[in-house]
N, C-alpha and C positions, 0 to 999 in steps of 0.2 A: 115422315122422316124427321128426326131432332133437327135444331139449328143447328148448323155448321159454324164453325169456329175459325170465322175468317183468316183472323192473326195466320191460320197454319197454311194457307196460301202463300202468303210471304219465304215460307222454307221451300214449299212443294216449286214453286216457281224457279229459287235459286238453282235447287238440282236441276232441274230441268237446261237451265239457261247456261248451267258448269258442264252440267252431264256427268258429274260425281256430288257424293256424299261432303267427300273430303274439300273439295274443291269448294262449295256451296256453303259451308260450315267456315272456311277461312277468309269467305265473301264478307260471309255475318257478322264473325266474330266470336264464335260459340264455339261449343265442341261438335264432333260429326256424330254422336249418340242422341243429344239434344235433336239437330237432325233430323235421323233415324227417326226418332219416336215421335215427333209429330207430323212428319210424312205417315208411317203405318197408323196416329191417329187418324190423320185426314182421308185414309183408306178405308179404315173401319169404320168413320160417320157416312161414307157415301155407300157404302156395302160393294166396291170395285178396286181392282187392281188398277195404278196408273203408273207405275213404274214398273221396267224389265230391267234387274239386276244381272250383271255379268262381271267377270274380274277385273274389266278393263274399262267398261263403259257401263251409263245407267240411259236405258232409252225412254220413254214416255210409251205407251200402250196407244191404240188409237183413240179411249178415252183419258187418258192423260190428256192427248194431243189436243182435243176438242178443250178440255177444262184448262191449258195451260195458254191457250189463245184469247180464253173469257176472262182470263184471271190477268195476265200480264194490262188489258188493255181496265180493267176497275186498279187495279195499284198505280197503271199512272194517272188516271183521274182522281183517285187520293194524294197521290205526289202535289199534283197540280191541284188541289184543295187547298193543301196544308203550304205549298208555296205561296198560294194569292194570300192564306190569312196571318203567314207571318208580314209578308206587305199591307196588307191593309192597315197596317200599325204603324206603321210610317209617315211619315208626310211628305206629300207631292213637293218637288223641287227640280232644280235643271230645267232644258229646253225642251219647249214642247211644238212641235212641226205638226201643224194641221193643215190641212189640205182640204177645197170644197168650191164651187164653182162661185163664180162671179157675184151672181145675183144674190144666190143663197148668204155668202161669205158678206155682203154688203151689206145688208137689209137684216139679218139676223143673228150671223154667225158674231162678228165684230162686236155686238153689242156685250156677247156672254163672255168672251173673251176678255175683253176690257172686265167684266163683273169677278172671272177667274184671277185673273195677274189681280186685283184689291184684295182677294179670298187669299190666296195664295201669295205673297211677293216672293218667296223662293223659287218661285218658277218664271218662267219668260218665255215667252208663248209667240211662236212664229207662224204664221197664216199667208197658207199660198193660194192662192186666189188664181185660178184658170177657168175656162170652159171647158178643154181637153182634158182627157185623162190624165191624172198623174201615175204616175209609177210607183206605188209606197216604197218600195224594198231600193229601187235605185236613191230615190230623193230621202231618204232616213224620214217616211213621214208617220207619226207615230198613231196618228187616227183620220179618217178622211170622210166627208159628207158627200155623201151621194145621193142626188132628187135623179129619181126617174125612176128606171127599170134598170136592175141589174143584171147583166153577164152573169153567166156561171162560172164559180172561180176559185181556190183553194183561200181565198180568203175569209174572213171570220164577217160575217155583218150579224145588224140589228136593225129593224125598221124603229125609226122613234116616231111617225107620223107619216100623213099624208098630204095631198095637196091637191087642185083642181086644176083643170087650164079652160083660160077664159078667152074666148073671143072678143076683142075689144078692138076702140075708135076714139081721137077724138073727138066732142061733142061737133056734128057738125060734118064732120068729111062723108061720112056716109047717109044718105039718104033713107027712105022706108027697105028693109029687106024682109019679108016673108017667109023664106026659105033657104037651106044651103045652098042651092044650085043657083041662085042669085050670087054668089061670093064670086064667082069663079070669074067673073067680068068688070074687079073692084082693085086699086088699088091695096098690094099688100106685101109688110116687109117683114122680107125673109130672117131666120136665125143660124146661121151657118154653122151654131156650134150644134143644132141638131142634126140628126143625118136624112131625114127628109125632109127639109121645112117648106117647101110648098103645098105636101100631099095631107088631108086632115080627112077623119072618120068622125062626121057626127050622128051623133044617135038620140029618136027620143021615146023615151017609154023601152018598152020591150022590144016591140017590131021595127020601129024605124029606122035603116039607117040612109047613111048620105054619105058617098065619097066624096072629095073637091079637092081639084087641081086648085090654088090660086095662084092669081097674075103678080107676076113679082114685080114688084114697085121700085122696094130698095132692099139690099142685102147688108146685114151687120153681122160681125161677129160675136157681139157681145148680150149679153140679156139686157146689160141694162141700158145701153146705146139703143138696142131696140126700141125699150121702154122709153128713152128720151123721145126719141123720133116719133114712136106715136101720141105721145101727148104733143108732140111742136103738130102734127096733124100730118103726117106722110104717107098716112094708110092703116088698117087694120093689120093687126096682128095678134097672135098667140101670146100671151102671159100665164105663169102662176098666180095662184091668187093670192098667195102670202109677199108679193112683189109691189102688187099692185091696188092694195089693200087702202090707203087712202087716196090715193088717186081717183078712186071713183068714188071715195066717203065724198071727197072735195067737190066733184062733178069736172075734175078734169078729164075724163076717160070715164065712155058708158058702157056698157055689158051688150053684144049685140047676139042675137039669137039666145035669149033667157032659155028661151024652151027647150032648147038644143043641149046636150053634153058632149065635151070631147073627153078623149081616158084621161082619169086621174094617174096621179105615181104617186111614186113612195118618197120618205127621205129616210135615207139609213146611214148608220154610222160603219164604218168601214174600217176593220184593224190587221195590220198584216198578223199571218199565220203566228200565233203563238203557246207555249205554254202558261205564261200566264202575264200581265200587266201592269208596268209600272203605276205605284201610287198614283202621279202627277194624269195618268189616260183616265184611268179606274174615276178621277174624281172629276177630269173633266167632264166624261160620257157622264156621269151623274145630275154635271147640271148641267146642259144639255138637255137631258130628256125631263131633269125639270121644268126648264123653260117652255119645253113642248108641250107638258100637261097641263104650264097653267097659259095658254095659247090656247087650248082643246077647250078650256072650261070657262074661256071666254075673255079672257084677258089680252090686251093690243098682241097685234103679230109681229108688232119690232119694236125690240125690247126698247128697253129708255135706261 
């Protein structure tokens, strides 16, 4: 088969979506023979009929039907091409409402922002800091950082990295442990903003794993309240490790059961549903996932 002549989609489509010649042609702007003739070219390159002509109405054939559902959905993905690279020519300015949890937002997020609003001064940049869900569409949030595991959701994400969770202690509170089924008789404080923060899945190698209840000691709501409390020495707890990153450089806080793994997550960027994105997201999310790569390739994990 020759190549096809894309441009003539764009006609074959209008008819379609008018359901006349005449109507499709006053969409465009052109004459209804113009029209005409590159519909029956785009007939003749595919060697099928896709329109039924009648005095009153133009129907689509079943292969029409089929070609006018592949074709509508590549024009708006050109739309949305040529929309983002007239923006890309622009410069980020206005409010910019990010959204991202406590720890993350402290420890990482903060740093880039404050680097953005220098890059940037036309913009100004507001940072909602929760452990709970936010809501993007109700709170106008224009991108939003998510560590963990995502929900299934009409939203748009990107993983920019990943992250570990660490069983840790301050030096000193916990004695010799051996094994997970040891934990489960230890002082240990909860993080309420998870949804099971007692129940943990250790695993080592391939074959091992290990359920554990642990004894709840004290409960916080926050990552990083957690993280106080176990460095003041209140109990072992769960951390990421980009949190807690010098705390154990420093030897306040040691790594307990090395041998052991609990599930890693993700951190993804998070954009409500859109056609395409203001300059001001487009250049945030860029450094962002700068910051992550040069994180990956060995550079501190909060920023400076």
């Amino acid at each position: 088969m020759e190549p096809i002549n894309l441009n003539r989609l764009v006609y074959f489509a209008a008819v379609v979506d008018a359901a006349s010649f005449t109507r499709a042609a006053d969409r465009l702007g052109i004459t209804k023979a113009v029209v005409s003739q590159q519909v029956a070219a785009l007939e003749r390159e595919l060697k099928t009929d896709l329109l039924v002509r009648t005095t009153r109405r133009v129907e689509p054939t079943e292969a029409g039907r089929l070609l006018h559902a592949r074709c509508a959905a590549i024009l708006r993905e050109a739309d949305s091409a040529m929309a983002e690279l007239a923006q890309s020519n622009a410069a980020p300015m206005g409010l910019l409402r990010i959204a991202a949890p406590n720890d993350y937002g402290t420890y990482i997020l903060a740093a880039i922002a404050t680097a953005f609003s220098r890059t940037y001064p036309a913009c100004r940049v507001d940072l909602v800091l929760a452990d709970s869900r936010v809501d993007l569409i109700a709170n106008q949030i224009d991108l939003s950082i998510r560590v963990g595991w995502l929900d299934d959701s009409t939203l748009q994400t990107r993983r920019i990295d990943s992250f570990r969770q660490l069983l840790v202690a301050a030096p000193g509170v916990v004695k010799r442990v051996a094994h997970p089924r040891d934990l489960a008789a230890l002082p240990f404080i909860a993080n309420a903003a998870l949804s099971a923060p007692l129940a943990w899945q250790f695993a080592r190698g391939d074959a091992e794993r290990e359920s554990v209840q642990m004894s709840q000691a004290l409960t916080i709501n926050t990552t990083p309240a957690v993280l106080a409390a176990t460095v003041a020495g209140g109990g072992l707890a769960v951390l990421p490790d980009f949190l807690i990153r010098n705390d154990l450089a420093a030897g306040r806080l040691v790594h307990i059961l090395p041998s052991w793994t609990l599930p890693s997550g993700g951190i993804h960027v998070v954009y409500p549903a859109a056609r395409f994105r203001a300059p001001k997201v487009t250049a945030f999310a860029a450094m962002l996932m700068d910051a992550h790569k040069r994180m990956a390739a060995g550079a501190p994990k909060r920023p400076r």
